[in-house]
Residue, then its C-alpha position, 0 to 999 in steps of 0.5 A: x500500500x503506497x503511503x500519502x506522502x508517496x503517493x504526493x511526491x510520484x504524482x508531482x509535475x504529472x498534471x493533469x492527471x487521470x485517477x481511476x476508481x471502481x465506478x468513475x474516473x477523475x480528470x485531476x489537476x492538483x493534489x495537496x497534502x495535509x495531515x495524512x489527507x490528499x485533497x483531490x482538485x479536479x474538473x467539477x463545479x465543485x473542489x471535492x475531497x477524498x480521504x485516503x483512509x476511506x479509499x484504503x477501507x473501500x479497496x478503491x485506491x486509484x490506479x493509473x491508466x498508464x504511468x508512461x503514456x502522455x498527459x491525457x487530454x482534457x479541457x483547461x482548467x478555468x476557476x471560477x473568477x470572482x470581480x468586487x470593487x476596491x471603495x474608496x475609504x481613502x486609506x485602506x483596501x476595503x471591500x463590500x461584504x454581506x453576511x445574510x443579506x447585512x452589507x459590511x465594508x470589510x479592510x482586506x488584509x493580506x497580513x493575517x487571516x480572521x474574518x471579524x465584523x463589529x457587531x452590534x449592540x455589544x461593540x465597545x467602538x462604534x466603527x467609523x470610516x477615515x472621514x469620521x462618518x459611521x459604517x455598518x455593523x453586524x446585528x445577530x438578532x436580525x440574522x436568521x442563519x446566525x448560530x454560536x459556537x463554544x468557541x471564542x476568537x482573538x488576534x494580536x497585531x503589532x497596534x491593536x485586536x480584537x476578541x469575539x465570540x466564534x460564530x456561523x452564517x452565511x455569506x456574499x462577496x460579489x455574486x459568490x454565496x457561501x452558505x457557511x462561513x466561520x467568523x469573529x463577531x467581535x465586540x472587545x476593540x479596546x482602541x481605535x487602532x482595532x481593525x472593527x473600528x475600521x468596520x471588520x477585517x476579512x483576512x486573506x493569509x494562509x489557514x496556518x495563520x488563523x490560530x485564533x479560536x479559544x474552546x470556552x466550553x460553554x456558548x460564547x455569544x452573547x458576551x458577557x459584562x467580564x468578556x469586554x474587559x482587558x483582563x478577560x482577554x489577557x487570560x483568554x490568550x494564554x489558552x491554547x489557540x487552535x487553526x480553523x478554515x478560513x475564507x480563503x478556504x471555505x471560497x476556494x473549496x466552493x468555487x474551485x480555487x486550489x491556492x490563495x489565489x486573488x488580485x488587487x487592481x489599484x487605480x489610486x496612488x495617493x489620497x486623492x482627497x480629504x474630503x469624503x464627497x469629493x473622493x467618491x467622485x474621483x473614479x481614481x479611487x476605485x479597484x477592483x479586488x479579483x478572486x481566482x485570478x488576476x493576470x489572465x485580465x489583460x485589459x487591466x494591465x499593460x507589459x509583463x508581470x514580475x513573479x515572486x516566489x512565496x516561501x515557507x515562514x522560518x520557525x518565529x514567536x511572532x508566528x508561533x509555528x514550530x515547523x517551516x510553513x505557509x503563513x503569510x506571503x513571505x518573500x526572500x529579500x534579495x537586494x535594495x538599490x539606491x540611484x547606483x548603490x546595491x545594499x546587499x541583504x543578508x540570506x535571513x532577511x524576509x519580508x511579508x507582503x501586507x495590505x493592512x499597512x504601508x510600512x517597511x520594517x526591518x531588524x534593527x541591525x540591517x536598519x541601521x546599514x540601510x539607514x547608513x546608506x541613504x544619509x551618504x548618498x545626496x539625492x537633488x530634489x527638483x521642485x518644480 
């Protein structure tokens, strides 16, 4: 009996790939591997999963037609591409979100991985756009899907979090329906730098970064005077927090996307203005956010894409992962170059790729190499 892992690193480069089993045969284009679990990728309307183990019980492991022979033919494989619109909050990629029929703006963040929406009538900070103006909340009671779990969800980042209880129901983006979605209700936003305070997060990371969820054992929601405190949540994080799919995962197993696959498509290089009216009438302050795909859109773009590679993330605390996995969008940091001056970067400098934030940050010692550099080196400013 060929084991798993076997069976991943044999297939590998072969696609697409025929499969046969007793009664059908499958058209395969990925196979992904996780915890002893091949998830089979293949041409339906539907992603599909097979558990090996019930392949092994049912005698039916899939036998090939013939390893030497060529790649079958077969269709191309098209996911299904979803287009939202980028709203022009001013500072941040925000997008229109609806959970059973309650419209959200949500801030997209390639930085993390929850999905958390102010909700009300338990949300400390009402949330608020950059213009000072209200935006929408999450009311449970008008929600017919609505359900609690007996878990809670909370999430540091580097200027603020949030807690919730974890909960379920629908959900719309674009014109694509999920009719399950696991998601934060928060309520704790202790400060204005919380993501709920800017109307809810929907996170775009890998599922290895969305180790929020607390068992409470008991029904999280609604919360109680104590779980909108500080100390509260302070001692919530020392439990353990454990992994749960995240939208990423629920949209791609639905709609047939087999990788972290989306696109921004940004018009707006800076604020174009600080007035609200005025800002939603520059058309330059509007995008689009792809789900699915993103360079086979040709009428977006001019010339030829640059591709970076996205690497495993090192063992960190900030991560708390014990082993090299997918997190975030990491990526090696090769060179920087001034007017003629190279920088040369270490081999253990990486970077993430995050729209939550427009900052650039390194360890202190190559910031201080690279801060060397640019005060040595005049640049003219040409005013005119």
């Amino acid at each position: 009996m060929i084991s798993p892992k076997k069976f991943i690193k044999e297939t590998k480069n072969k696609y697409p790939l025929t499969l046969k089993f007793e009664n059908f045969t499958l058209n395969v284009y990925d196979t992904i591997l996780k915890k002893d679990i091949i998830y089979f990728y293949f041409e339906t309307d539907n992603t599909e999963t097979i558990s090996l183990d019930t392949i092994y019980k049912d005698k039916k492991f899939p036998v090939f037609a013939d390893g030497k022979q060529d790649k079958p033919k077969c269709n191309d494989f098209v996911p299904s591409v979803q287009e939202c619109s980028l709203l022009p909050t001013g500072f941040n990629y925000s997008t229109k979100i609806e959970i059973n029929g309650q419209t959200l703006m949500v801030v997209l963040d390639t930085g993390s991985a929850p999905l958390g929406v102010p909700t009300d009538p338990y949300v400390q900070l009402k949330p608020t756009n950059p213009y000072g103006n209200p935006l929408p909340t999450y009311k449970p009671a008008e929600d017919r899907c609505f359900k609690t779990t007996e878990y809670l969800t909370y999430i540091k980042y580097d200027t603020g979090s949030w807690g919730g209880s974890n909960v379920t129901s629908k959900l719309e983006i674009g014109s694509k329906k999920l009719d399950f979605m696991q998601f934060g209700a928060g309520y704790f936003d202790p400060n204005t730098e919380s993501p709920l305070y800017q109307g809810g997060i929907l996170g775009l990371a890998f599922t290895d970064n969305n180790n929020t969820r607390i068992n409470f054992n008991k029904k999280s929601y609604p919360p109680t005077p104590e779980m909108l405190t500080q100390q509260f949540w302070d001692e919530q994080s020392e439990k353990p927090q454990t992994v749960y799919p995240t939208f990423m995962d629920y949209y791609g197993q639905k709609y047939t996307i087999y990788s972290q696959k989306f696109a921004f498509y940004v018009k707006r290089i800076v604020v174009s203005s600080y007035d609200e009216e005025e800002a939603k009438k520059d058309l330059t302050n509007y995008g689009k956010f792809i789900l699915g795909g993103g360079e086979e859109l040709t009428n977006l773009y001019e010339g030829d894409l640059s591709v970076m590679q996205v690497i495993k993330t090192p063992p960190n605390s900030l991560s708390k992962n014990k082993n090299d996995q997918y997190v975030w969008y990491t990526i090696q940091l090769n060179n920087f170059k001034i007017e003629d001056n190279s920088i040369l970067v270490p081999d253990n400098i990486f970077t993430i790729i995050d729209s939550g934030t427009t900052v650039l940050t390194f360890p202190n010692y190559f910031f201080e190499h690279v801060k060397s550099i640019f005060t040595s080196i005049k640049i003219p400013l040409n005013c005119d």
